[in-house]
Backbone as XML, in Angstrom:
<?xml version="1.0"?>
<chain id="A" units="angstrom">
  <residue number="1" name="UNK">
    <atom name="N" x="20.230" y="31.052" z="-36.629"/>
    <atom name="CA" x="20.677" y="30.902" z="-35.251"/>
    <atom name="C" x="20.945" y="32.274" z="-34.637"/>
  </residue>
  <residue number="2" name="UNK">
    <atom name="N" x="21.411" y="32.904" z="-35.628"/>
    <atom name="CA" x="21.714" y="34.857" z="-34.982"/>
    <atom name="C" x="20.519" y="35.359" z="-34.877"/>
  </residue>
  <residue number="3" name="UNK">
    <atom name="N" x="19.441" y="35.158" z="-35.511"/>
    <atom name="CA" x="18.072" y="35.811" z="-35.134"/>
    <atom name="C" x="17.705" y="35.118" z="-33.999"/>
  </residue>
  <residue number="4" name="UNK">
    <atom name="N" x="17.551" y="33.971" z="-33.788"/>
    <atom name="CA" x="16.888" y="33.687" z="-32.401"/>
    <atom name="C" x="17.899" y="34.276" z="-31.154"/>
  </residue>
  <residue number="5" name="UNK">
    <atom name="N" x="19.224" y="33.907" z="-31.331"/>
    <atom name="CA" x="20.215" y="34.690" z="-30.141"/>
    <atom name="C" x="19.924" y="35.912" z="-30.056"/>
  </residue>
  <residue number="6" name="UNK">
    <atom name="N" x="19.394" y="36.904" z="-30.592"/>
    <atom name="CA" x="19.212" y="38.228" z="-30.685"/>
    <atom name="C" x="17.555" y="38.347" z="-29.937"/>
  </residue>
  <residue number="7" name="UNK">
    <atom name="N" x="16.824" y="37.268" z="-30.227"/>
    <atom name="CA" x="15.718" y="37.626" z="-29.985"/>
    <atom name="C" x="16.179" y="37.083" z="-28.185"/>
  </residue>
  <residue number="8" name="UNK">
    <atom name="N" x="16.329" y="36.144" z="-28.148"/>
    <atom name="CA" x="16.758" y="35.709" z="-26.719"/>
    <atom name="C" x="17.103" y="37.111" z="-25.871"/>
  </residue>
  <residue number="9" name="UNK">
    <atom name="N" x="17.957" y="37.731" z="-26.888"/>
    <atom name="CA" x="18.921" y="38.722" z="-25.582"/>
    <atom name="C" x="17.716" y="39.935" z="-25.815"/>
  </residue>
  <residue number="10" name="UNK">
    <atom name="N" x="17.400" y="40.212" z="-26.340"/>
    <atom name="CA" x="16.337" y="41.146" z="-26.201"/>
    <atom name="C" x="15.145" y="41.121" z="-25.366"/>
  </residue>
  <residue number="11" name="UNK">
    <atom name="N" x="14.803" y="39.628" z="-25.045"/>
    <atom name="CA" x="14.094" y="38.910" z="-24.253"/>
    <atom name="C" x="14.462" y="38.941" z="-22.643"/>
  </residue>
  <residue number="12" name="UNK">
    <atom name="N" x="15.681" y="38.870" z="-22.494"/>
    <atom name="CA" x="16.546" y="38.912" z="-21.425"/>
    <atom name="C" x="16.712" y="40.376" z="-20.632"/>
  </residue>
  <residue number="13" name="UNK">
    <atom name="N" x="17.273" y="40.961" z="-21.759"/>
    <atom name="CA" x="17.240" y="42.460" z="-21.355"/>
    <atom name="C" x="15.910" y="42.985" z="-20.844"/>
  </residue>
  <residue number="14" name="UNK">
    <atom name="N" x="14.841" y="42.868" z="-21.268"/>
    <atom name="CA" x="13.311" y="43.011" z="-20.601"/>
    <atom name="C" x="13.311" y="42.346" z="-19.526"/>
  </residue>
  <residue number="15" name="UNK">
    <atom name="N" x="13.033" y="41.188" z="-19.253"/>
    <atom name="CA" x="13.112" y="40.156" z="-18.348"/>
    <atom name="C" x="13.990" y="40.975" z="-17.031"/>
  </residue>
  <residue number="16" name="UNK">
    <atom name="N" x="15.212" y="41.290" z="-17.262"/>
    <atom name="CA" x="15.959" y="42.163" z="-16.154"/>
    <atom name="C" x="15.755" y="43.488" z="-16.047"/>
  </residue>
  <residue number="17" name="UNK">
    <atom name="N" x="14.696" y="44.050" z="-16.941"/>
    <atom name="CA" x="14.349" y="45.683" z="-16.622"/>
    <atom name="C" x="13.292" y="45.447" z="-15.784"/>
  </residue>
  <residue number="18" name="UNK">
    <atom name="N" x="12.439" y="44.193" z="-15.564"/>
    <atom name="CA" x="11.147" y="44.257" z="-14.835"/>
    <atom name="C" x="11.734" y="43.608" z="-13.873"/>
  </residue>
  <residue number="19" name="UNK">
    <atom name="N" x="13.556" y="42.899" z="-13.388"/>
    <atom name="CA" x="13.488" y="41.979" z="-12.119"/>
    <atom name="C" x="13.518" y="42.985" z="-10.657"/>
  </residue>
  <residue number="20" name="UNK">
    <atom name="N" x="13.554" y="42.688" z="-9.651"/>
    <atom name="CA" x="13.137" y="43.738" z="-8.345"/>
    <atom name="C" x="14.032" y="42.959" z="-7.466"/>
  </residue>
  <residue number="21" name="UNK">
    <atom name="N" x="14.981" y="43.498" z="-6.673"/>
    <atom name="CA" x="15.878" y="43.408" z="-5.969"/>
    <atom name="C" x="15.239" y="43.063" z="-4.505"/>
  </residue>
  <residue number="22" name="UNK">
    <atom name="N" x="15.537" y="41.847" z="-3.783"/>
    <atom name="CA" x="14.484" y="41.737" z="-2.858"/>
    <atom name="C" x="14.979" y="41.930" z="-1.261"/>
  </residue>
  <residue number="23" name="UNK">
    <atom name="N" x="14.667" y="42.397" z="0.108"/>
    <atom name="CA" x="14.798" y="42.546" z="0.992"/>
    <atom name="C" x="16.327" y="43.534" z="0.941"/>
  </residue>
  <residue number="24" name="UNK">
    <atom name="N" x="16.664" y="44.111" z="-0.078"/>
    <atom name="CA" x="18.032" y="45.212" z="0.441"/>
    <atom name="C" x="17.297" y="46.829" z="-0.094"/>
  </residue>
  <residue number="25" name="UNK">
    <atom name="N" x="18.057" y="47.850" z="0.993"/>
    <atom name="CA" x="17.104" y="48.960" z="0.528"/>
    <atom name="C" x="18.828" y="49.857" z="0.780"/>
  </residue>
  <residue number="26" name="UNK">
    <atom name="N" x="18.741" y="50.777" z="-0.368"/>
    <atom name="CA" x="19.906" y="51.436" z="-0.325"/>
    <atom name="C" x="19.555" y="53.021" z="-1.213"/>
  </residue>
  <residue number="27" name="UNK">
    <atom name="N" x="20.675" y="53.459" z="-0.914"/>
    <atom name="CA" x="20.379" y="55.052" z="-2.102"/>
    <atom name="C" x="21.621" y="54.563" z="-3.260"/>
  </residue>
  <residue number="28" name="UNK">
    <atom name="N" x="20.775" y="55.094" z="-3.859"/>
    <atom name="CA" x="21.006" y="55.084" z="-5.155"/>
    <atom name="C" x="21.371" y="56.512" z="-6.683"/>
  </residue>
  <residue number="29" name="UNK">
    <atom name="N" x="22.322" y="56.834" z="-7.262"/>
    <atom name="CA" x="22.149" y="57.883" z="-7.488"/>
    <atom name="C" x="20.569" y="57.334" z="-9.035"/>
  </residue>
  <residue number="30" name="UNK">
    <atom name="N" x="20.465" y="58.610" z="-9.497"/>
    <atom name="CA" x="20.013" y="58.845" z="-10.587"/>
    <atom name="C" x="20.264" y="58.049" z="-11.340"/>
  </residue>
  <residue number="31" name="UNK">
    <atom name="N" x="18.922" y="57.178" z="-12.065"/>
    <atom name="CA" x="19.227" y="56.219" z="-12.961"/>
    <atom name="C" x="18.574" y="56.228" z="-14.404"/>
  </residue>
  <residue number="32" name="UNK">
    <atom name="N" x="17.729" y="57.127" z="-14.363"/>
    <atom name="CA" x="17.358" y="57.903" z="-15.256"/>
    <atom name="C" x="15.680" y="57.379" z="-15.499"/>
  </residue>
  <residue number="33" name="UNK">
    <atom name="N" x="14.819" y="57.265" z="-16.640"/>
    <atom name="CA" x="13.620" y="57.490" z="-16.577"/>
    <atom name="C" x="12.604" y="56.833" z="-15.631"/>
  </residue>
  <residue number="34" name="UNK">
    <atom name="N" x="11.767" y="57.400" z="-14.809"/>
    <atom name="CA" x="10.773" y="56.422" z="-13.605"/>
    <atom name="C" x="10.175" y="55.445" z="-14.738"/>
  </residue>
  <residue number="35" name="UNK">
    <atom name="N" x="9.692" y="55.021" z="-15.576"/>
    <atom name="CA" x="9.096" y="54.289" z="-16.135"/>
    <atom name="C" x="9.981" y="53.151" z="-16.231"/>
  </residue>
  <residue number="36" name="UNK">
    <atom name="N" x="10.998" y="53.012" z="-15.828"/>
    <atom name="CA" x="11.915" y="51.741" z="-15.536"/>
    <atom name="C" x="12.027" y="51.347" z="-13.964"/>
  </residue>
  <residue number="37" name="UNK">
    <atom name="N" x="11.810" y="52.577" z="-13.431"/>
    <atom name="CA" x="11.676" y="52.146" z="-12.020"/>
    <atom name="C" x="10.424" y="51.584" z="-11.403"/>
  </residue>
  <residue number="38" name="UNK">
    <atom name="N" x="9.573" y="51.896" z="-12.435"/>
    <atom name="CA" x="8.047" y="51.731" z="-12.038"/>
    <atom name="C" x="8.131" y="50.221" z="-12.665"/>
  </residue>
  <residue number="39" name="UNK">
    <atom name="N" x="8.647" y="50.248" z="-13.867"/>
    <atom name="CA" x="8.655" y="48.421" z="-14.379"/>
    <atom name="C" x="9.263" y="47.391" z="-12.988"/>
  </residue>
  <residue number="40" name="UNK">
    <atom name="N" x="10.105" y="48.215" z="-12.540"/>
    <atom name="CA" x="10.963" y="47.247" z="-11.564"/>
    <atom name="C" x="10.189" y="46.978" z="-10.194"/>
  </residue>
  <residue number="41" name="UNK">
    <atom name="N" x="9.214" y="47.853" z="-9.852"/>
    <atom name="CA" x="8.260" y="47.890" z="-8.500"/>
    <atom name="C" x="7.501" y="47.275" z="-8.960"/>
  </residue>
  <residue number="42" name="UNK">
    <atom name="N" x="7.412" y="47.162" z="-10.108"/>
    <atom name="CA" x="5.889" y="45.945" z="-10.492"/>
    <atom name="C" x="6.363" y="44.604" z="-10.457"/>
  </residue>
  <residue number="43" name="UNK">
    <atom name="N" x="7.716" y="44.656" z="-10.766"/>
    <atom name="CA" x="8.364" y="42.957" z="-10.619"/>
    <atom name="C" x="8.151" y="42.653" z="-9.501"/>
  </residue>
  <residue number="44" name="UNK">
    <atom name="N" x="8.712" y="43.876" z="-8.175"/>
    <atom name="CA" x="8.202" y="43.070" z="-6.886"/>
    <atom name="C" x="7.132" y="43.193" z="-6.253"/>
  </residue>
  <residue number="45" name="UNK">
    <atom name="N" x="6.180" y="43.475" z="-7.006"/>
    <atom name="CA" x="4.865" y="43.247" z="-6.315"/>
    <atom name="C" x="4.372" y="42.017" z="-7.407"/>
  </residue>
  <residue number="46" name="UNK">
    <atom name="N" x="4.355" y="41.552" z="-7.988"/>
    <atom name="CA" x="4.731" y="40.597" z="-9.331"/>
    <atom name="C" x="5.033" y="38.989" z="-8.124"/>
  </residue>
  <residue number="47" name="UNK">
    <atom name="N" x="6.022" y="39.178" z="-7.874"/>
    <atom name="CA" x="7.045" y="38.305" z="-6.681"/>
    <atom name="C" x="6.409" y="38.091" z="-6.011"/>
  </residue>
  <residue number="48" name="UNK">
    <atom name="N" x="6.031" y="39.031" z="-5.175"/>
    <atom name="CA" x="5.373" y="39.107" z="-3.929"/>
    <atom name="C" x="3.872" y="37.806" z="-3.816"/>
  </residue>
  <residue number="49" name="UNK">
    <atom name="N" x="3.075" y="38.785" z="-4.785"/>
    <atom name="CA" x="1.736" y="37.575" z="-5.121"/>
    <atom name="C" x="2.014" y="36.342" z="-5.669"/>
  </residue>
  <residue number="50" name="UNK">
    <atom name="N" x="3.192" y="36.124" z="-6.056"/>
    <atom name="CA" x="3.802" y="35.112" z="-6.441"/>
    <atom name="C" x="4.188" y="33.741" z="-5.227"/>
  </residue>
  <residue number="51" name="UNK">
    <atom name="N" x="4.698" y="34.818" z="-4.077"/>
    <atom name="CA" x="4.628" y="33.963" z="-3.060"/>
    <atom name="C" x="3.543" y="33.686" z="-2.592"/>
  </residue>
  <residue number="52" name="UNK">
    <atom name="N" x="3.095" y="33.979" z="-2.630"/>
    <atom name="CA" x="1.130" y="34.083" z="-1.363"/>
    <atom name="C" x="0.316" y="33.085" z="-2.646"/>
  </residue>
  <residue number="53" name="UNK">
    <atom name="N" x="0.773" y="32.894" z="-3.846"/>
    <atom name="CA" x="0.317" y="32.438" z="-4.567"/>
    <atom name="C" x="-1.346" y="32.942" z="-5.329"/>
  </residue>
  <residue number="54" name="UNK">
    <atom name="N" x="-0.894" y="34.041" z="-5.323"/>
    <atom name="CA" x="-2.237" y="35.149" z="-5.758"/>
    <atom name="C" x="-2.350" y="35.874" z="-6.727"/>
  </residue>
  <residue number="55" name="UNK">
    <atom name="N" x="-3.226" y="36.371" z="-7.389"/>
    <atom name="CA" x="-2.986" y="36.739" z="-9.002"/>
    <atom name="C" x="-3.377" y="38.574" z="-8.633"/>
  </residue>
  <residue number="56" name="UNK">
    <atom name="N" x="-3.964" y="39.371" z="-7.080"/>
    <atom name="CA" x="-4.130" y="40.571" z="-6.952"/>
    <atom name="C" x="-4.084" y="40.563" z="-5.103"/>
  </residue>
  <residue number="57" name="UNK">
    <atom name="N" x="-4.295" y="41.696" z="-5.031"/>
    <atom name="CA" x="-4.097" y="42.370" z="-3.933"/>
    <atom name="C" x="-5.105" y="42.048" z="-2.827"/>
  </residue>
  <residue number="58" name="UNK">
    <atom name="N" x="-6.615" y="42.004" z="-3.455"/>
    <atom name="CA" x="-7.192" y="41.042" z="-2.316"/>
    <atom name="C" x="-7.152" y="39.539" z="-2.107"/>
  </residue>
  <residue number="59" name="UNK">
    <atom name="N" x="-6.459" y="39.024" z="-3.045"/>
    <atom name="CA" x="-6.486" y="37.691" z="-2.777"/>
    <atom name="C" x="-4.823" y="37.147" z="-1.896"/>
  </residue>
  <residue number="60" name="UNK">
    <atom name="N" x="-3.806" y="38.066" z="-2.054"/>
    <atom name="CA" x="-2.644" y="38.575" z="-1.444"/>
    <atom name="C" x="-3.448" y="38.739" z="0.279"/>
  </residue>
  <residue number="61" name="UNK">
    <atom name="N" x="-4.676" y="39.736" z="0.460"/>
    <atom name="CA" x="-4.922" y="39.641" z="1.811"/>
    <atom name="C" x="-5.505" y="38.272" z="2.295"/>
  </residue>
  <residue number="62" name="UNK">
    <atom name="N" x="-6.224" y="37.957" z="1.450"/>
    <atom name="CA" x="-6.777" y="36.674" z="2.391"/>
    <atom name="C" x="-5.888" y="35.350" z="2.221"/>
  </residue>
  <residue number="63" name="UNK">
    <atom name="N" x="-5.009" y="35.048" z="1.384"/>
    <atom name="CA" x="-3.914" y="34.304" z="1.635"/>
    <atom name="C" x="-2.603" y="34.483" z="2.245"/>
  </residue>
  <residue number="64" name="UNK">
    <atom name="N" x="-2.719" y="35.404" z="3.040"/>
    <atom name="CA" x="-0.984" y="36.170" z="3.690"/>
    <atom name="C" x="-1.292" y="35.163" z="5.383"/>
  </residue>
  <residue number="65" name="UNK">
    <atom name="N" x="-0.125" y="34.886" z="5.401"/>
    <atom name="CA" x="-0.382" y="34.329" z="6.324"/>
    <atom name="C" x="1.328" y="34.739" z="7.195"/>
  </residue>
  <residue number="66" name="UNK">
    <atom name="N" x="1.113" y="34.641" z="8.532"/>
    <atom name="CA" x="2.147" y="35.090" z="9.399"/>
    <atom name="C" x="3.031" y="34.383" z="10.108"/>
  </residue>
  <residue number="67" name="UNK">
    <atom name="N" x="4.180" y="33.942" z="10.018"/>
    <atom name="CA" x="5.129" y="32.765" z="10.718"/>
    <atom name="C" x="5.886" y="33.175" z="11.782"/>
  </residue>
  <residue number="68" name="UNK">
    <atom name="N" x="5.946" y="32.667" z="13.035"/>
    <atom name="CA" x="6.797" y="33.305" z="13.733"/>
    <atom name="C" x="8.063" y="32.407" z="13.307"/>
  </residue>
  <residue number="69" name="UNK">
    <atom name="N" x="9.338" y="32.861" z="13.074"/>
    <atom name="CA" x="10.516" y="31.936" z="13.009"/>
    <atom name="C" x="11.552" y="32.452" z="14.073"/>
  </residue>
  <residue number="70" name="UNK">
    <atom name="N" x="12.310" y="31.798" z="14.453"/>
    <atom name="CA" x="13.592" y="31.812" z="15.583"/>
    <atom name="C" x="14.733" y="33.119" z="15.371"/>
  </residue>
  <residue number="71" name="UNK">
    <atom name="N" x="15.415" y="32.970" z="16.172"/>
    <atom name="CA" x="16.428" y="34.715" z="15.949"/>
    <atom name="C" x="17.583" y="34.172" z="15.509"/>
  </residue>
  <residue number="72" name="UNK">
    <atom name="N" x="17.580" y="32.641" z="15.182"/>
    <atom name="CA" x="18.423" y="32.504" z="13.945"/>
    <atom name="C" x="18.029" y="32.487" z="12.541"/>
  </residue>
  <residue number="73" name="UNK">
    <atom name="N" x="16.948" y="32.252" z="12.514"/>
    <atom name="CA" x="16.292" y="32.581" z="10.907"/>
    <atom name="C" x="16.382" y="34.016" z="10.588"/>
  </residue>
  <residue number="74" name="UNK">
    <atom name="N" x="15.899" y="34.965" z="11.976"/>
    <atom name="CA" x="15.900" y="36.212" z="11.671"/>
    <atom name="C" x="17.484" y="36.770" z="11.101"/>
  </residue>
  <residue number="75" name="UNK">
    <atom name="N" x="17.636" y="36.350" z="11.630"/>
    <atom name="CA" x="19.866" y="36.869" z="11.767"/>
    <atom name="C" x="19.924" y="36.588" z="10.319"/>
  </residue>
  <residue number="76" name="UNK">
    <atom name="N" x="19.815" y="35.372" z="9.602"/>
    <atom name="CA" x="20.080" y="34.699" z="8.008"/>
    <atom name="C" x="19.178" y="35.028" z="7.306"/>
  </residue>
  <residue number="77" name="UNK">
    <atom name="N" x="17.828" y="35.752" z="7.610"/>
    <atom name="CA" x="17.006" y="36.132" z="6.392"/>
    <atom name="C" x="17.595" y="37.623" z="6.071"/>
  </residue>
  <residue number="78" name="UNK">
    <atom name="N" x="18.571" y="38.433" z="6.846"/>
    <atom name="CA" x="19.032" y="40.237" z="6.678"/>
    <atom name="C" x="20.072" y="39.476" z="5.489"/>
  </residue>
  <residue number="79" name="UNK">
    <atom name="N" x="20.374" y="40.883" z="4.567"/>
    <atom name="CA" x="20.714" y="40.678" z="3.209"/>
    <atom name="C" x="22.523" y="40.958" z="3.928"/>
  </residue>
  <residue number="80" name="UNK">
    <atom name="N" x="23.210" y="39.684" z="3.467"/>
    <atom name="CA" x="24.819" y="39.578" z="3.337"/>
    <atom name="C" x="25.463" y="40.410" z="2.510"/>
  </residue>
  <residue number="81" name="UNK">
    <atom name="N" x="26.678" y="40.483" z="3.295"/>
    <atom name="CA" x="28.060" y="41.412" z="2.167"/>
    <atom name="C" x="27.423" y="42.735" z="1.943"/>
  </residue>
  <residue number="82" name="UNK">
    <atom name="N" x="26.429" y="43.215" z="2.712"/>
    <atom name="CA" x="26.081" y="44.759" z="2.081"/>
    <atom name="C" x="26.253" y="45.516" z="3.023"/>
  </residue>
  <residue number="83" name="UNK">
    <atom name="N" x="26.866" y="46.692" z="2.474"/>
    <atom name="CA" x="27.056" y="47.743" z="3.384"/>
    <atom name="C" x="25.922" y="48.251" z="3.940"/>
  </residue>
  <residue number="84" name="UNK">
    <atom name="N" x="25.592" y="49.125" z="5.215"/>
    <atom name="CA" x="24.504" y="49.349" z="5.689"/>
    <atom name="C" x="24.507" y="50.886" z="5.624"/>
  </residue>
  <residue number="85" name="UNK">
    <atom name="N" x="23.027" y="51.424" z="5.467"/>
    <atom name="CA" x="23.574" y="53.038" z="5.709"/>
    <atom name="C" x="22.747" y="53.562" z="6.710"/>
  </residue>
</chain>
C-alpha cells in the first residue's frame, strides 16, 4: 500500500509541474530552472487544444471559433481576489 501511495504522489507532483495557471498574469520572482517553466507553458497550450478540442495548432485554427458574450460575462470571466499590477 506504501509503494503505490508513493507512486501516486510522485505522479501528482508531475501532474502539478506540467499544470498552467489560467487567465491571471502576474510577476513573479525567480523560481528557478526554465525547463519547469517551459513544462508549465506546455500545460497551457495542452488546455488550450483541449478546449477547441484539437490534438495541434492547425487544427486549433480551423476549429477556434469566436463568441460574442454580454459585459456581464465579461466582468465574471476577469480572475477574482487578485491583486492587479
Amino acid at each position: 500500500a506504501n509503494h503505490d501511495r508513493q507512486k501516486n504522489d510522485i505522479k501528482v507532483k508531475k501532474d502539478l509541474k506540467e499544470y498552467a495557471a489560467e487567465g491571471v498574469e502576474a510577476v513573479v520572482p525567480y523560481q528557478g530552472n526554465v525547463s519547469e517553466f517551459i513544462n508549465q507553458l506546455l500545460g497551457g497550450v495542452r488546455s488550450g487544444f483541449s478546449y477547441c478540442g484539437a490534438k495541434n495548432i492547425i487544427e486549433t485554427w480551423k476549429k477556434a471559433e469566436f463568441i460574442q458574450i454580454t459585459q456581464s460575462s465579461l466582468i465574471e470571466s476577469k480572475p477574482h481576489d487578485v491583486e492587479q499590477i
